[in-house]
C-alpha positions, 0 to 999 in steps of 0.5 A: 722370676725369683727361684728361677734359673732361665737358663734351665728353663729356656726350652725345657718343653722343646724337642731341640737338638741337644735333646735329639742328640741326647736320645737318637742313636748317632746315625738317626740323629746324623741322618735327621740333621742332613735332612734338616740342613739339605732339605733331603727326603727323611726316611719312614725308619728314620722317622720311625725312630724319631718318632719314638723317641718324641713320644717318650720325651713328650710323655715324660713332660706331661703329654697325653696327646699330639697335634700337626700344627699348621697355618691355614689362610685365616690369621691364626694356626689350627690344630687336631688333637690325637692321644697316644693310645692304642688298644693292646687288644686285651682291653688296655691301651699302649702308647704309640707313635709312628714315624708316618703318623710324625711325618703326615697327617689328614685334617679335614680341609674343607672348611678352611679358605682355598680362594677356589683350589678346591670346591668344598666336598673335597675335604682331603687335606695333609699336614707335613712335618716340618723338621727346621722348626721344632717340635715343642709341648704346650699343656697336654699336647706335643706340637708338631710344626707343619705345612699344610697343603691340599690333595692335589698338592697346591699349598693352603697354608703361609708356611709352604710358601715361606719355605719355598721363598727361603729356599729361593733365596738361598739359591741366588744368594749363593750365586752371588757369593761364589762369585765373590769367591766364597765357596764356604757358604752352603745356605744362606738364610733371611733372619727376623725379629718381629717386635709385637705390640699389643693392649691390656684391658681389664676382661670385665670392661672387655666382655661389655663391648660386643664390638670388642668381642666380635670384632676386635676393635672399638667400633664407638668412643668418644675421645677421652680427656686425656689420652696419650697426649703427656707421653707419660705412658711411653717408657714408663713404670709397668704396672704390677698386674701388667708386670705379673702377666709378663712374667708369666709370659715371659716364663711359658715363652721361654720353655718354649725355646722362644728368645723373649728379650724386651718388653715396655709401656707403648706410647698409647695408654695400656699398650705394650710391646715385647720384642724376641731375639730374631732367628730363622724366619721360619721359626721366628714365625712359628714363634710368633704365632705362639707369642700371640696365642700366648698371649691372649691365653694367659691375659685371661689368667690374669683377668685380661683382654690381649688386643691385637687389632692393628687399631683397637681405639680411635684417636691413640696409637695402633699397634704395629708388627715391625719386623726386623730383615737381614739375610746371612750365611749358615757361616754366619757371616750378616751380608747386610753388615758393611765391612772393613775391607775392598773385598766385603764393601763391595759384596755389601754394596752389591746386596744393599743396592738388589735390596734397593732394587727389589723395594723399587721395582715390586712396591706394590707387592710389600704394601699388598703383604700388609693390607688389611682391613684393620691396617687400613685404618693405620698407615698413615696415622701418626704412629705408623708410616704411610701407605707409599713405600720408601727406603730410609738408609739415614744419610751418610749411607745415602751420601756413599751412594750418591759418591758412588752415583756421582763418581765424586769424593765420598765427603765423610770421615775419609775423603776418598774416591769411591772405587769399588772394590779397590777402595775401603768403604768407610767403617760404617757404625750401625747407629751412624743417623738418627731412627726414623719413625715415619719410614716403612722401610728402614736400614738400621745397621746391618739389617732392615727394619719393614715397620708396615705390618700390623700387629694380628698379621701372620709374619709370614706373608710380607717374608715371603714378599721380601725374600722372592722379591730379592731372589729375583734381584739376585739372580738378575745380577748373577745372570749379568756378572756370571758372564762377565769377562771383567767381573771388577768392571761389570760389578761397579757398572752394576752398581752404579746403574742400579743407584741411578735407576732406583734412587727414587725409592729413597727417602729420608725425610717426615713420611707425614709430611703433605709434601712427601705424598705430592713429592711421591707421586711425582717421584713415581711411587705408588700410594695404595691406600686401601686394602681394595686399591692394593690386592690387585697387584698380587695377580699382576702377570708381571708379579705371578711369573716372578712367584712361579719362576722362583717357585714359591706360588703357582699360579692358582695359588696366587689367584686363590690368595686374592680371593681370600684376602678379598672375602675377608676383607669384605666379610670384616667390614660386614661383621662391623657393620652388622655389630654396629647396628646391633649396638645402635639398637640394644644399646644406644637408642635404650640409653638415649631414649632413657634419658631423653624421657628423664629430662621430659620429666623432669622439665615437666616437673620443674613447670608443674612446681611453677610456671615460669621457672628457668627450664633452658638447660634441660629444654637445649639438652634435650633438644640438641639430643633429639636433633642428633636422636633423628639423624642418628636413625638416619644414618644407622637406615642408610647403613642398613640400606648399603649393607643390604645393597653389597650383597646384591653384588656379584663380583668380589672386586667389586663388592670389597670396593662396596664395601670400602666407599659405601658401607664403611663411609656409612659407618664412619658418619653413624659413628660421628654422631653415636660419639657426639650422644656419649658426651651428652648422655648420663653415665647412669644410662650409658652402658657402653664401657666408654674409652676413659674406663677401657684405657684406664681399666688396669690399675 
């Protein structure tokens, strides 16, 4: 980064608020930040003056053309880009840009998934300017943030609801806080870091795998030698073509106002993790979109893959999304931050039990917020938490609750009656226990650290879970103390029932554990396994009125997202199986039938010289290949067989199950022995990259 001056840098192509202030006349600039901070309708000559000066500021940065940039349910954003131009009439063109054009646009919505919102003739989408994220230029285009919806106005996208869930959450948390007096705070806001990690491979090795290229994960390996069993590569020295991309990410992050803060070697060899500062969870999502298009195009500058897939490899770690959760004022005071004093340790107590609460009561929609084909394969691993859903608040906070439960003396630094309100709540340092790895649900200080998420996921869809399951929390307790005649009272017999009633969800133990799956089930907790076990809770009556009453989804939004998820989940395994196949046949039977034939000859030839010369090394070998060449081609029929039987299926619950208990297994046992003929056959005939030269492939 020599010669670089980050603080200049560091926005440089983003339309933020000192821009804004710098080039809006006052009273624009003041009627666009109400907006932003309330919410309020912007007016067409306000936008029209907005506009404008976006033009010209994005035309002195390069820009020739614009784009509404949204997030439709596919997993990755979309774009349509229109240049400035104008014909003046004369045969020349002008540059142009109207408020209605920054405000409103008209993709065409057709061909993205809607799960049945509308059938595929009505193609009429809109894009609508989202002011709370800003505006930013990426090569030749301005971008412009924003939510996109259908004609008849339900939402298509993960940020309409995002904003719907944060707006939610605003309104019940500042319920809660007028009750404890505060009547400063005018919003309150869920904050996220995502910590993103990834692969680097050499692109060369990358374009050799079809399973790579279509599918986004090795679909055949046989494990190698050494893979991260030495935790060499955990922490450890980055290496220079590794450390050139990340400067340069680092770099174009940056300009775009993106709080790139850390980066480091992962545990699995050629994995890496970059961690942002967290934010807004509006931005930090948008900002994390642009992470990970980022880094896949400047990868390719650098002659590299950026792999995303939850669990590129089998046999080393996967990556994950761990998302870091806290909610605070616009004051900016962190409600999840213990305090020093009666007043602030009661309000913290009242919103870590609702969180408490929330996770109990709606676990089946945190793990439905992380299912996905590709993440099926990771929880439970050893490199992400299981499937269950469970708290961990280390064990001083637990022994607080336990005091506070028990109505006993706290055991800590200061033995002390727990009366809420009148007491102080012992200080309580944010790195009080240890980290535990295995918990997808980890208080670590002052916020919560949601590690299920696997790292392609939108950050989106499991905020939206967090912030309206905690609204409704919320705004449970505020109906209750509301009313109450003893609000000091009511406020400890609030927070000691709830303690009682969803103690069950924490849990501070080895989420790896045999025991911990037995000790769950018998706790109560759910253990959805799979994506096809899980989906069904997001149309639990009981989960739609919660998404409806807080205005997040409709109904029908809710029901369309189940059906996507389930066509995707099941179109996934199919393309895996359909490369498969194609693999088996192009690639592995030419290279065993290749070999198979050089060691008849050369058998042959041994005897041809004399008879009885010892030929038992080639005859084994070749025997034990032509063993495995027959079950081979029996497995890879009866794939074919149970990939053509699904389709026969008509209900999207049950073929997304097909394909999980038939046509994954089938792939899982043609993998087997596909693996088992890579450690037989000649690298002279393999020309499958193997995992020894992906994982080693960047020196």
């Amino acid at each position: 980064m020599a010669g670089i001056n980050i603080t200049e840098l560091f926005g440089s192509m983003v339309f933020g608020d000192a821009v804004m202030k710098e080039r809006l006349p006052k009273d624009i600039y003041n009627a666009l930040k109400k907006t932003i901070a309330d919410g309020t309708h912007l007016e067409l000559d306000v936008a029209n003056v907005v506009a404008t000066a976006m033009k010209d500021w994005a035309i002195e940065k390069g820009a020739t053309h614009f784009t509404h940039w949204f997030q439709p349910m596919t997993g990755v954003t979309a774009e349509k880009h229109d240049s400035f131009i104008v014909p003046d009439g004369n045969g020349k063109v002008i540059t142009e840009f109207s408020g209605k054009a920054l405000v409103k646009g008209e993709p065409d919505a057709s061909s993205f998934p809607s799960g049945g919102l509308r059938s595929t003739f009505e193609a009429r989408g809109y894009t609508a300017w989202d002011p709370t994220s800003y505006a930013f230029v990426k090569g030749n285009t301005l971008y412009i943030p924003t939510a996109f919806c259908s004609y008849s106005g339900e939402a298509l996208d993960n940020k309409t609801p995002l904003l719907r869930s944060m707006q939610a959450l605003s309104k019940q948390a500042l319920r809660i806080l007028r009750l404890f007096g505060n009547t400063e705070a005018k919003r309150v806001v869920s904050s996220v870091g995502p910590e993103q990690e990834y692969f680097l491979i050499d692109r060369d090795i990358y374009l050799k795998r079809p399973d790579l290229l279509y599918c986004n994960r090795t679909l055949f390996g046989a494990r190698p030698p050494k893979g991260q069993e030495l935790e060499d590569h955990y922490f450890g020295s980055i290496k220079q073509r590794v450390s050139a991309f990340m400067r340069e990410l680092d770099e174009e992050l940056w300009k775009l106002g993106v709080y790139a803060k850390t980066e480091h070697n992962e545990v699995a060899p050629a994995q890496h993790e970059l961690a942002p500062i967290y934010t807004e969870a509006n931005v930090a999502t948008d900002h994390n979109q642009i992470t990970m298009e980022l880094m896949k195009s400047i990868a390719a500058k650098h002659n590299l893959a950026c792999l995303l897939h939850e669990k590129p490899f089998a046999g080393v770690n996967g990556s994950g999304k761990h998302i870091n959760w806290s909610i605070s004022t616009n004051t900016g005071i962190n409600l999840l931050e213990p305090g020093d004093t009666p007043f602030e340790n009661a309000q913290f107590l009242l919103f870590l039990v609702a969180v408490i609460k929330a996770v109990d009561d709606y676990q089946d929609l945190l793990r439905v917020s992380v299912a996905s084909a590709g993440n099926d394969h990771r929880l439970g691993a050893n490199e992400a938490p299981p499937a269950i859903v469970s708290i961990f608040l280390g064990d001083e906070l637990t022994e607080i609750l336990n005091a506070l439960e028990n109505n006993t003396l706290y055991a800590g630094k200061c033995k002390t009656l727990m009366e809420i309100g009148a007491t102080v709540l012992p200080h309580f340092p944010k790195d009080t226990t240890d980290r535990n790895r295995t918990s997808p649900f980890a208080f670590t200080g002052n916020k919560f650290e949601f590690r299920m998420l696997g790292s392609a996921f939108s950050i989106a869809g499991p905020i939206i879970v967090l912030n309206t399951i905690i609204s409704e929390v919320l705004s449970q307790f505020a109906d209750e103390l509301e009313n109450s005649t003893d609000f000091k009272g009511d406020l400890s017999k609030l927070i000691i029932r709830t303690i009682k009633n969803h103690k069950r969800i924490i849990f501070n133990g080895n989420g790896y554990d045999a025991s911990w799956v037995k000790e769950a089930e018998q706790r109560g907790l759910s253990n959805l396994k799979t994506t096809p076990e899980a989906l069904p809770a997001l149309i639990n009556p009981k989960n739609v009125d919660m998404f409806v009453r807080h205005g997040v989804f409709t109904k029908h939004e809710l029901h369309s997202r189940y059906e996507i998820l389930l066509e995707n989940y099941s179109k996934t395994i199919n393309i895996e199986a359909l490369t498969m196949m194609d693999m088996v046949n192009k690639q592995v039977i030419p290279a065993v039938i290749g070999y198979q034939k050089e060691l008849a000859e050369l058998i042959l030839h041994k005897k041809a010289i004399r008879a009885n010369i010892e030929t038992s090394l080639e005859e084994n070998l070749l025997n034990r290949i032509s063993k495995l060449s027959l079950l081979m081609e029996k497995r890879l029929n009866n794939l074919a067989e149970q990939t053509l039987a699904v389709r026969e299926l008509k209900d999207n619950m049950a073929i997304a199950r097909a394909y999980r208990e038939r046509v994954y297994m089938a792939m899982i046992e043609l993998r087997l022995i596909v693996d088992e003929l890579e450690m037989l056959i000649s690298s002279r005939y393999w020309s499958i990259p193997t995992y020894t030269e992906i994982l080693n492939s960047v020196l």
